[in-house]
C-alpha positions as CSV (number, residue, x, y, z in Angstrom):
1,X,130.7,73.9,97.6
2,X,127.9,72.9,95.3
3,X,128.1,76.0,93.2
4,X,131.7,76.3,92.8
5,X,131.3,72.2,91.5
6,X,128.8,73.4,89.1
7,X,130.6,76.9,88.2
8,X,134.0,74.7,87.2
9,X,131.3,72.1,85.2
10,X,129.6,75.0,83.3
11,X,133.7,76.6,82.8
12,X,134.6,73.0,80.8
13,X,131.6,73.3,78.9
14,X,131.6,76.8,77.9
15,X,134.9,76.0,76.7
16,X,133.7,74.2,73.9
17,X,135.7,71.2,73.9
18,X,132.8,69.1,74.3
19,X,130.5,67.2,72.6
20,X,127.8,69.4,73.4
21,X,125.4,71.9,71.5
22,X,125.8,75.5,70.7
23,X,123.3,76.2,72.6
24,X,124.6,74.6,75.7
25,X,127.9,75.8,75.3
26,X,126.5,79.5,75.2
27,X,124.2,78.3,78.4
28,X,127.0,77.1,80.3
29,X,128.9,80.5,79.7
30,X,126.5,82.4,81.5
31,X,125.5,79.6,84.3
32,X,129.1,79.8,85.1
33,X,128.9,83.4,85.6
34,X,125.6,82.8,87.8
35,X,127.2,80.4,90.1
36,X,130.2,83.4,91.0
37,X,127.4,85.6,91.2
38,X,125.3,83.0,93.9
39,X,128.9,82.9,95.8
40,X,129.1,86.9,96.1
41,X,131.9,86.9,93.9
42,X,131.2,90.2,91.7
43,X,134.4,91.3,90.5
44,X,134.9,87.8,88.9
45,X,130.9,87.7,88.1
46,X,131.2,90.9,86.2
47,X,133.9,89.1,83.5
48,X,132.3,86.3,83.0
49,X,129.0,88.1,82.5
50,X,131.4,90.1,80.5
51,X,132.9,87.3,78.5
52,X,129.7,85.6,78.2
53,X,127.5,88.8,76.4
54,X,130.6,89.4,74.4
55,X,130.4,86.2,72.3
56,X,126.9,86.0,72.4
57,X,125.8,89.4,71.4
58,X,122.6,89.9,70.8
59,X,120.9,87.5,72.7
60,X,118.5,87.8,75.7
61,X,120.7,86.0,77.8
62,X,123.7,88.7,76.7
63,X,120.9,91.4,78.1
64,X,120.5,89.4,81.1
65,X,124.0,89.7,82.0
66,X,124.0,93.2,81.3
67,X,121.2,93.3,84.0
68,X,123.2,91.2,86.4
69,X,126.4,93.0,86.1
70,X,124.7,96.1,86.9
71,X,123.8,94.3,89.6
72,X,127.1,93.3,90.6
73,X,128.8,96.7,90.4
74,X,125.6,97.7,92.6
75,X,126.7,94.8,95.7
76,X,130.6,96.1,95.0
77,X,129.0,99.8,96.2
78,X,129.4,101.1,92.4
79,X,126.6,103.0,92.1
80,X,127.8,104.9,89.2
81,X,129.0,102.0,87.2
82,X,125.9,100.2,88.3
83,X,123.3,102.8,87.2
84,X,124.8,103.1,83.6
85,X,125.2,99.7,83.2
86,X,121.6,99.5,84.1
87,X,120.9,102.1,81.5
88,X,122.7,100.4,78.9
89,X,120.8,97.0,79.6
90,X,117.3,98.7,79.6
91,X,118.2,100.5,75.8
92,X,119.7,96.8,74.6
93,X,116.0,95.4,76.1
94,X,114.0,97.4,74.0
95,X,115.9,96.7,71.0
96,X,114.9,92.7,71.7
97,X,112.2,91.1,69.7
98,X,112.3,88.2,72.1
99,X,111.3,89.8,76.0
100,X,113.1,88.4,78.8
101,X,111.7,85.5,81.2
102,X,110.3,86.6,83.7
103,X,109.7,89.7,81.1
104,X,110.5,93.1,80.8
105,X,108.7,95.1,83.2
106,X,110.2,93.0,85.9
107,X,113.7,94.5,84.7
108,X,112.8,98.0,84.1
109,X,111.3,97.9,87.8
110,X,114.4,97.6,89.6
111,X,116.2,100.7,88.1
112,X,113.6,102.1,89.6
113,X,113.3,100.1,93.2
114,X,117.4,100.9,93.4
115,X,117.4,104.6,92.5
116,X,114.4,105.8,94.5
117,X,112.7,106.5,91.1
118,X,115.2,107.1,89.2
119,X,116.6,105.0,87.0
């Protein structure tokens, strides 16, 4: 119940139409698509995360999504879709200047941990 409250909180201010920061606004967008991922919702994780790294390109929170729809298509049983969305997120991470908290190798480990070692 607490995370669908906060998911519809983070949807009004991702929307824009409030007196908050850029930066917030682009925060929310992403927290929102964190709280469907905390409920197991995937399919509606995946276009938020979607939405989110779409107007926000270029960011390390727009690779982080990238990480955690991988992840998503991975709990849906989309191993295919999972693996080269993984792929995809591990090129756009090596383009960042800025690593990712808790920091790169963390990332690159669970291709690995998921595929057997393979990623």
């Amino acid at each position: 119940e607490f995370l669908s409250r906060a998911g519809a909180i983070f949807e009004r201010i991702a929307a824009g139409n409030t007196p908050y920061s850029r930066d917030m606004i682009r925060s929310a967008s992403f927290l929102r698509a964190d709280c469907a991922y905390d409920l197991a919702d995937y399919q509606s994780a995946i276009g938020l995360y979607d939405r989110a790294a779409e107007a926000h390109v270029d960011t390390p929170e727009a690779t982080r999504a990238l990480f955690q729809i991988a992840n998503c298509y991975w709990h849906l049983g989309r191993r295919e879709e999972a693996r080269a969305t993984y792929r995809r997120a591990l090129f756009n991470l090596e383009r960042l200047d800025t690593p990712l908290a808790p920091g790169n190798e963390y990332y690159k480990s669970i291709a690995q941990w998921r595929s057997g070692g393979q990623a």
